[in-house]
VMD Tcl script that draws the C-alpha trace (Angstrom):
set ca {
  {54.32 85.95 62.87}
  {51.99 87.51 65.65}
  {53.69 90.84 64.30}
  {52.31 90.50 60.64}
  {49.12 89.61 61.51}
  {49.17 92.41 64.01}
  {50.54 94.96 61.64}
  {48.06 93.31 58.92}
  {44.69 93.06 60.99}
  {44.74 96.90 62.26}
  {45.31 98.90 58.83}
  {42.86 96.64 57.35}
  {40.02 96.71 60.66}
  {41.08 101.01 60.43}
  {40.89 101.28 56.94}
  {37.47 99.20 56.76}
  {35.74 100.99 59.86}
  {36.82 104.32 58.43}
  {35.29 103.30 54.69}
  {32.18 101.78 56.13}
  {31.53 104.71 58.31}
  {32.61 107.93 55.92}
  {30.39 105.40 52.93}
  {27.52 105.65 55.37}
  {28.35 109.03 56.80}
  {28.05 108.49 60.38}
  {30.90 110.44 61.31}
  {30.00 111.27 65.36}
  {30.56 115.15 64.80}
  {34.33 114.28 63.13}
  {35.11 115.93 59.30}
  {37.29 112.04 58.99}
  {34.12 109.91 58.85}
  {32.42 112.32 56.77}
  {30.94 111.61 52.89}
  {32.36 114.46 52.11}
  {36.16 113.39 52.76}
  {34.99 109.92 51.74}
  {33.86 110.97 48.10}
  {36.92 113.86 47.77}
  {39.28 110.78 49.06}
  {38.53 108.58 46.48}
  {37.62 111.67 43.71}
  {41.90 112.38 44.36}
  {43.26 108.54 44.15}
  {40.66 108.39 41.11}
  {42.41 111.56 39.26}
  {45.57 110.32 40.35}
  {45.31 107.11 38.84}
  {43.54 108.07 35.82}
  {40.49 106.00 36.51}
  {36.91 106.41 37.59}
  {36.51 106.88 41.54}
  {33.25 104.19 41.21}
  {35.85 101.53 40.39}
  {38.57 102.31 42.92}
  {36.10 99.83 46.13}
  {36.26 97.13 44.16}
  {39.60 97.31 43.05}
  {40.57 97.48 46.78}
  {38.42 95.16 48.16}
  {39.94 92.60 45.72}
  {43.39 93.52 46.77}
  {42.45 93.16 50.47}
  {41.47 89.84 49.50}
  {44.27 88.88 48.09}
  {46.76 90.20 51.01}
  {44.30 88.23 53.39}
  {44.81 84.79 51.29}
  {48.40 85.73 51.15}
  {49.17 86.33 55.15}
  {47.15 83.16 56.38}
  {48.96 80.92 53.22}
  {52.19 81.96 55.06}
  {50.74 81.60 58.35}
  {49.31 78.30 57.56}
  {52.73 76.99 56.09}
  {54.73 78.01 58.85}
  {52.03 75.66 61.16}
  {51.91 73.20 58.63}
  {53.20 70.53 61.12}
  {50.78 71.82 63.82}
  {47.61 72.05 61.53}
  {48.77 68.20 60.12}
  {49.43 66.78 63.36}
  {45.78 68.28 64.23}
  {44.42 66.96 61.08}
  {45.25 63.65 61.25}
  {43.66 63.47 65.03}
  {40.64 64.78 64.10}
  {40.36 61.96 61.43}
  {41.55 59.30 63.48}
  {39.09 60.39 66.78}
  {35.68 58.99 66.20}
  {32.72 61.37 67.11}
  {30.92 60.29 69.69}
  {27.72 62.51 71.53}
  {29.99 62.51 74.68}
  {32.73 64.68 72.26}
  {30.06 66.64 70.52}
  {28.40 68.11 73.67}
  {25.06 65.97 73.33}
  {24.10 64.03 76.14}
  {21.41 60.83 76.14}
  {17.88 61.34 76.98}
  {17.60 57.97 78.57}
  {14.56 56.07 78.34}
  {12.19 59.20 79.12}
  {9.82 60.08 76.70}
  {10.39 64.27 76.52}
  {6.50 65.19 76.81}
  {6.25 63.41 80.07}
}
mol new
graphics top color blue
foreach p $ca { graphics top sphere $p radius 0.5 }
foreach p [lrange $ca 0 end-1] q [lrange $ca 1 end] { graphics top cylinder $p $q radius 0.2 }
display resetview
């Protein structure tokens, strides 16, 4: 499993810092992170596909979206028993201030 998330996390975090960075052309001196490539990549996959290039974001953000709900719904059932065993816990443990990091004031006022 630490495989797929590997191979899913770095096309998406390359794909994403390459869009971000061509969309706001700061390409560091490189032709890649240019708006030039930027607008002529998605001007080709738009006359590929038939559709306008405007639309073509969207339609990928929305499949990134979709691959990301997809990965961690496998990755969650294969922990299932890990993330119930957790769950139940959790729900059984009561909070106290000790658990949540607070610690008493004591009987001292705070402005004195």
């Amino acid at each position: 499993m630490r495989y797929i998330l590997v191979f899913w996390g770095l096309p998406m975090g390359a794909f994403w810092a390459w869009y971000l960075l061509s969309y706001h052309d700061i390409n560091f001196g490189l032709l890649f992170f240019s708006r030039q490539v930027h607008d002529f990549a998605f001007a080709f996959y738009g006359n590929l596909l038939g559709i306008e290039p405007s639309t073509i974001p969207p339609l990928v953000i929305r499949a990134c979206i979709v691959d990301t709900v997809l990965i961690f719904a496998i990755y969650a059932f294969r922990k299932r028993k890990e993330i119930a065993t957790w769950w139940r816990v959790r729900r059984e443990t009561p909070i106290t201030l000790a658990h949540a990091g607070v610690h008493e004031a004591g009987q001292v006022r705070p402005a004195e």
